[in-house]
Structure formats: C-alpha cells, structure tokens
N, C-alpha and C positions, 0 to 999 in steps of 0.2 A: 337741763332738759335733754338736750344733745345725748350727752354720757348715758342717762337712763334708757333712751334710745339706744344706743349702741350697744348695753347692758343685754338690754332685750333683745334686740336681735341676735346676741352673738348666741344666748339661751335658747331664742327660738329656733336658730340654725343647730346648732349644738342636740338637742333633743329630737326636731327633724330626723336627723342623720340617724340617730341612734335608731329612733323610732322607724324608720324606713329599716333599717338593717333588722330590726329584731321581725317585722312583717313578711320582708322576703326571705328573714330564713324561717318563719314558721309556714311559709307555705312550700318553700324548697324543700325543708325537711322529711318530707315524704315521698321528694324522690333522691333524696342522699343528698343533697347540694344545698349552696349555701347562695345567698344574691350575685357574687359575683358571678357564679357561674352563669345566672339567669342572665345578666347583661352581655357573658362573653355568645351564649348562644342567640340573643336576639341580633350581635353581631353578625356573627356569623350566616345568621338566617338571613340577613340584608347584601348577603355576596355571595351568591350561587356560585360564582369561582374560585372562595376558598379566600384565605388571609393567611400569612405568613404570623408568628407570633408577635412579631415588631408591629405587624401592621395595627393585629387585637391590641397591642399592648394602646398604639397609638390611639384606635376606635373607643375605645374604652374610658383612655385619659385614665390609665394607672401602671405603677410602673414595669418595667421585663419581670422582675424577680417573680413578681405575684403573679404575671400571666405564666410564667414557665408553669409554677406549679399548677392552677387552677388549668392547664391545657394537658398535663400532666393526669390531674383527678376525671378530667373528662373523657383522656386519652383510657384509662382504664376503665371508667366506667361503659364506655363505649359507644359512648355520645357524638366523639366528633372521629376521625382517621384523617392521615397524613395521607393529599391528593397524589404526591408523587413520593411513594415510601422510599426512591434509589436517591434522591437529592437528601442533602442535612437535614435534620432537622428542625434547624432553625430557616433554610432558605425555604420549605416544603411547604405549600399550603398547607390550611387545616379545613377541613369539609363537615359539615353534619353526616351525622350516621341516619339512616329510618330511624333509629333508637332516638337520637338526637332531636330529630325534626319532631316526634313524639312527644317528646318533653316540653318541645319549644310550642307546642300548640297548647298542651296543658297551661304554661308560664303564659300563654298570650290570652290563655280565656278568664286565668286568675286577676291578670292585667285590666283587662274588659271589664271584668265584674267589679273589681275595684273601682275604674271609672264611673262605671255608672251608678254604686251607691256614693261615690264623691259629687255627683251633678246632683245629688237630692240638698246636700251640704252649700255648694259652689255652683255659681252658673258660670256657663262658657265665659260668657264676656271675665267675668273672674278669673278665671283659669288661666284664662290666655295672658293680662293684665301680669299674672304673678307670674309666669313665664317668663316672660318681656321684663320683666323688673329683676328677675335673679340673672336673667343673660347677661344686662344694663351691667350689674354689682359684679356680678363674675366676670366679666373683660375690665370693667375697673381698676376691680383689684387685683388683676393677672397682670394688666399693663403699669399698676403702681407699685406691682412688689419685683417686677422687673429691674424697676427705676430707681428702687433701692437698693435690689441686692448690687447693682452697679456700684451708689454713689459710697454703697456701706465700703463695698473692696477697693473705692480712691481712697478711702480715710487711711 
C-alpha cells in the first residue's frame, strides 16, 4: 500500500511539473518567454532595488547557469536592465524595464485568472491545506537528501 502511495505520488508530482511547464509556456509564448522567465520577473517585481543574478539565482531556487542565460534572454528582450551598468555584471543589480513591469502585469492577470477558475475546482481551505503539505514534503526531503548526500560520502 505504502509503495503504491509513493508510486502515485512520485506520478502525480512528475505530471504536475510537466503540466505546470507546458501551461506557463503556453501562456508566455506570446510574449516570446518561457515560465521561467515569468517567475524571474515576479522576482524581480517583489524588489524594487533590483537583484544581482546570484540573488535571482537564490529567489528562484535554480541554478547560476540557467539564470545567466534566462537574464541574458530578458536582457535582450528588454525586460529587465542592469541598475548600475559601470559595476560587473554579475555584482550589478537587475531592475525591470516599463517593458518588463508590462509583462509582468499581463503574467499577473493570467496568474489571477488561473486562481480563480482553480477556486470553482478547490476551495481555500484546500489550497492552503495542499500548500502546507508540499512545504511539509519539501523541507523533508531537502533536510533528508542532505543527510544522505553526507552519510553516502562517509562510505
């Protein structure tokens, strides 16, 4: 019983993911981006002072390599600019553009709508419930694959 449990979840998470990825890019797709972008700019939109790429990288919870690029695509599409273009580019903030903040309000009213045909499916009390339970699983299993990768590199 256990195992088929776990079976199912690992599927329901597995298709989740996909399924989330294929929704945010069919709605990014028509402004050239793909979800991650959407999540770097609701970043971004939550720090009117701008984020260094380390920091995105950190907000985000993925790794340097993908935000370089993804700051990169946004950097040309004209989304976000570097607050102080004489520092590196890595120590530089990153700021929204008007163009930016544009997008990010489209991405926030797709976000909205999406909520609110999920509340005809899910009530609050639900929502919040399944929040709280994947925060639960996710520090879990962040704190026990920790505990591994430790006990694996005594062996």
């Amino acid at each position: 019983m256990l195992i088929d449990r776990y079976a199912l979840f690992r599927i329901y998470v597995e298709n989740l993911s996909k399924n989330l990825q294929k929704y945010e890019n069919s709605k990014m797709s028509s402004l050239s981006m793909r979800g991650i972008h959407a999540l770097c700019l609701f970043q971004l939109g939550k720090s009117p002072d701008g984020m260094t790429a380390a920091e995105l990288s950190q907000a985000c919870e993925v790794d340097k390599a993908l935000i370089s690029r993804v700051v990169a695509e946004l950097l040309e599409l004209g989304h976000i600019a570097h607050k102080n273009p004489e520092r590196t580019k890595y120590r530089s903030k990153l700021i929204l553009t008007e163009s930016g903040r544009a997008c990010l309000r489209q991405v926030t009213r797709w976000v909205a709508q999406a909520i609110r045909d999920l509340k005809n499916e899910i009530t609050g009390d639900e929502l919040n419930a399944f929040f709280k339970v994947m925060e639960i699983l996710n520090g879990f299993l962040d704190s026990h694959s920790d505990a591994s990768d430790t006990e694996d590199s005594n062996s």
